[in-house]
C-alpha positions, 0 to 999 in steps of 0.5 A, spaced: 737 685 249 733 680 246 729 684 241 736 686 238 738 679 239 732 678 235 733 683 230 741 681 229 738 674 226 733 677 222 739 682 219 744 676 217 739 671 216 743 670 209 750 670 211 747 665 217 745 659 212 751 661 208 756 659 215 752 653 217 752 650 210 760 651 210 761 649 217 757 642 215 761 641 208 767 642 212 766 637 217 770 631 218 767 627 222 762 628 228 765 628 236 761 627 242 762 633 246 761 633 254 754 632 254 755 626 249 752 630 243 755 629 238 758 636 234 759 636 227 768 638 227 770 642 222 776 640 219 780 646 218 779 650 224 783 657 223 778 662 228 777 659 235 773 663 240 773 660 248 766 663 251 767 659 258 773 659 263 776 655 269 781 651 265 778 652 258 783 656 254 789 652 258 785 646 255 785 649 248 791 651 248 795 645 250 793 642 242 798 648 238 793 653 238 794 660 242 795 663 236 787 661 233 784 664 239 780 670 236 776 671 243 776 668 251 775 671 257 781 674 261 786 670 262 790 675 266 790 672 274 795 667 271 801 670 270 805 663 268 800 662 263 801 668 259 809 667 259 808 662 255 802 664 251 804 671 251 799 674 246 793 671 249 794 678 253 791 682 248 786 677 246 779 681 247 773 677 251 765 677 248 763 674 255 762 668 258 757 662 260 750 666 260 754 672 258 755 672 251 756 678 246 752 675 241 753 681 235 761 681 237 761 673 235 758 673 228 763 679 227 769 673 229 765 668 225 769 662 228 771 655 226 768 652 233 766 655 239 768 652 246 762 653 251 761 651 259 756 646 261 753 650 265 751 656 259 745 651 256 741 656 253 747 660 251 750 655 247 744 654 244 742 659 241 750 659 238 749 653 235 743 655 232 745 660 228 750 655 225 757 655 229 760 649 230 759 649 238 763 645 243 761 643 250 766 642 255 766 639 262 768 646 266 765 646 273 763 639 272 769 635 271 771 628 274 778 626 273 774 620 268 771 626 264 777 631 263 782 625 260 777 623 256 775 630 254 782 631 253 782 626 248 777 629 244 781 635 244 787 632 240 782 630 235 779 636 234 786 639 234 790 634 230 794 632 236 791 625 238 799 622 240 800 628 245 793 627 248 794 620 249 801 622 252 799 627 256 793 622 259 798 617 260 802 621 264 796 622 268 794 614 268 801 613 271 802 618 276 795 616 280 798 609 280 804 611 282 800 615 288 796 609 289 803 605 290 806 608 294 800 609 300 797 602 299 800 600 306 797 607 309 791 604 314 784 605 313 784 609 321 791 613 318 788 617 312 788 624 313 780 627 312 781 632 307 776 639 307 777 643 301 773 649 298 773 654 303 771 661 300 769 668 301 768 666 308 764 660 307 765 653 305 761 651 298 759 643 297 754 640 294 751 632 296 753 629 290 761 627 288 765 632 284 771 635 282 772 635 291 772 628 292 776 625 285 782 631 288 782 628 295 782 620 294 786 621 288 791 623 293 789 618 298 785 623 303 777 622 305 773 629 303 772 630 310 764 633 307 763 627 304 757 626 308 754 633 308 747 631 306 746 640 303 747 642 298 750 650 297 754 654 303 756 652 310 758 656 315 765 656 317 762 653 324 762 646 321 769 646 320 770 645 327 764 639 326 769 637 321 775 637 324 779 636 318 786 634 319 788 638 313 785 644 310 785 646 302 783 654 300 783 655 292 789 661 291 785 667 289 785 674 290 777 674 291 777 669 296 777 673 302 777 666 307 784 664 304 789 660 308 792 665 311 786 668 315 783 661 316 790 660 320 789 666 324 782 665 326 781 666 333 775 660 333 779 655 329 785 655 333 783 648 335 782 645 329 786 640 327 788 643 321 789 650 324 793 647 331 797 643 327 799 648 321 796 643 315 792 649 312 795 651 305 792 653 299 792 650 292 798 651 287 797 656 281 801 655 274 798 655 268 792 654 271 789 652 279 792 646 280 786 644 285 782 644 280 780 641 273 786 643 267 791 638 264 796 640 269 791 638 276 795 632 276 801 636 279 796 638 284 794 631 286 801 629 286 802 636 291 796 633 296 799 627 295 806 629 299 802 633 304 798 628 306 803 623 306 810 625 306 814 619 309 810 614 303 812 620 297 818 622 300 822 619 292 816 624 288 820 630 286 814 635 285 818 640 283 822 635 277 815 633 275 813 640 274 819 642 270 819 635 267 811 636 266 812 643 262 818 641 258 814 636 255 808 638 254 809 645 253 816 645 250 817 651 256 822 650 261 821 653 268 826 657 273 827 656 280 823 662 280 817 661 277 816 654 279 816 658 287 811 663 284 806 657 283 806 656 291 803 661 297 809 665 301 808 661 307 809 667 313 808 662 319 
C-alpha cells in the first residue's frame, strides 16, 4: 500500500503543485484548527470531503453544506439525520481516521478536507500533497472546545451569525441548568457512571467529554477518581455504586441498558435497584456525546438527575424548537419519540 502510495505522488506530482498554488491563491485568510494550527481556508469552498465521524458531518452540515459533501463516512445509524439530509445517503465513504483512500481523494480533488484529531500522520500526508486540511476535535472534545470549534466552522462556512446564535443557545442553556440545581446540597448530587460498552466500561484518568457531559447537568462522574487508563470490568460498577447509569444507544454495544437492567450481579446497584439506567438519546447524532445538539443531551441528564428542580424545562419544546431554528426542520411526535429507547420495564 505505501509503495502505490509512493508512486501515486510521483504520478500526479504535477497536478499536485498545481492544487497547492490554487489552494494557497484562493485563501481567505488562515483559521486555527483544533490543534491550534493554523489552516489556510479557501474562500470558495464547492468540494468537501469528511474523513472522520462521531459528529463531524452533522457539524459541517449545520453551516448550509450537505449538498458540497463529495465524501464521508457512512452516516446510516442515524436515521433523523438523513431525513433531514437525505442525499447524504448515496454519498460514498474513502475511509476514516487512519484508514483513508489516498488515490479515490485526489480523484475528489476537494476544496478542504476535515479530518479527526486522532489520524495525525494521515492527515499529514493530506496535507502534503497540497489539500487544505482541517482538523476538528472528534473523540477529544470539551464542551469549550466544540463551541469554539463551532465558531470556526461558521467562518469557514460564511455562517458566523448562526455560529454564534447556535452558541448562544448553548451558553443560556447551561445557565439555566446551573440556575435551576444551584439550591441542590453538595451530599445531594447524584454520582453519574456513563461509558458502559461492550461489556466493559472505558474511561481514562484525565477530564473528557465524560465529566464535562455529567457536571454540566449538575451530577459527579462516579469514575472521576479512577487512576486507570482503558477498560474496567463490570465489577467496578458495584465499587461505584452509581445512582445513575449512562450507556451510549447503539446497535454494537452489547452492554446496553437493557442488559446492564437485567444483569443478576447489578441488581443491588443503585442505578439498577432503582431503575436509573438509561441510555443516551439518538437525533441527528448522539446526544451524550459531542454534536451541535449534545446540548439537549445535558438538558436531558439535567431532568433526570433533578426532576423537581427541571421540572419547567420542556425537553421536548427545546428540541422541537431547537430543530426548527437550526435546521429549519420540524419535527413530529413520532420522530422526536425515536430519539429515545422503548423502555420495556
Amino acid at each position: 500500500m505505501k509503495k502505490r502510495y509512493v508512486t501515486l505522488l510521483f504520478l500526479h506530482v504535477a497536478s499536485i503543485v498545481t492544487l497547492g498554488s490554487e489552494q494557497v491563491l484562493e485563501c481567505a485568510k488562515p483559521l486555527k484548527d483544533y490543534f491550534g494550527k493554523e489552516v489556510c481556508i479557501p474562500d470558495t469552498i464547492d468540494k468537501i470531503v469528511i474523513t472522520c465521524y462521531g459528529g463531524a458531518s452533522q457539524e459541517v452540515t449545520l453551516f448550509n453544506n450537505a449538498h458540497l459533501i463529495a465524501a464521508q463516512p457512512s452516516v446510516s445509524h442515524f436515521p433523523q439525520f438523513l431525513r433531514l439530509f437525505p442525499a447524504l445517503r448515496e454519498i460514498p465513504s474513502i475511509g476514516s481516521f487512519s484508514d483513508v483512500n489516498i488515490e479515490e481523494l485526489m480523484k475528489i480533488n476537494p476544496s478542504i478536507v476535515f479530518v479527526g484529531a486522532t489520524s495525525l500522520r494521515t492527515n499529514e500526508n493530506i496535507a502534503e500533497i497540497g489539500f487544505s486540511v482541517y482538523t476538528l476535535g472528534i473523540g477529544r472534545h470539551d464542551i469549550a472546545s466544540l463551541l469554539e470549534e463551532l465558531l470556526h466552522l461558521g467562518v469557514i462556512f460564511h455562517e458566523e451569525q448562526k455560529a454564534h446564535k447556535i452558541v448562544d443557545y448553548w451558553q443560556k442553556s447551561l445557565s439555566m441548568i446551573t440556575q435551576r440545581i444551584q439550591n441542590v446540597e453538595p451530599k445531594d448530587k447524584k454520582r453519574v457512571l456513563y461509558g458502559v460498552g461492550s461489556g466493559k466500561s472505558n474511561f481514562e484518568a484525565k477530564r473528557n467529554w465524560n465529566d464535562e457531559f455529567i457536571e454540566a447537568a449538575g451530577g459527579i462522574n462516579a469514575a472521576s477518581e479512577v487512576s486507570i487508563k482503558g477498560e474496567a470490568s463490570l465489577e467496578s460498577l458495584i465499587v461505584w455504586n452509581p445512582d445513575v447509569i449512562i450507556t451510549t444507544r447503539s446497535s454494537s454495544n452489547k452492554s446496553n441498558a437493557e442488559t446492564l437492567r437485567k444483569t443478576p450481579a447489578l441488581q443491588h446497584v443503585n442505578a439498577v435497584r432503582t431503575h436509573q439506567v438509561y441510555e443516551g438519546p439518538v437525533g441527528t447524532s448522539w446526544w451524550d456525546r459531542p454534536s451541535p445538539e449534545s446540548i439537549l443531551g445535558i438538558l436531558w441528564l439535567a431532568k433526570i438527575l433533578y426532576p423537581e428542580e427541571t421540572a419547567d424545562i420542556d425537553l421536548k419544546q427545546e428540541t422541537l424548537s431547537f430543530y426548527e431554528t437550526f435546521y429549519a426542520y420540524r419535527l413530529s411526535d413520532e420522530e422526536y419519540a425515536d430519539f429515545f429507547e422503548r423502555r420495556r420495564e
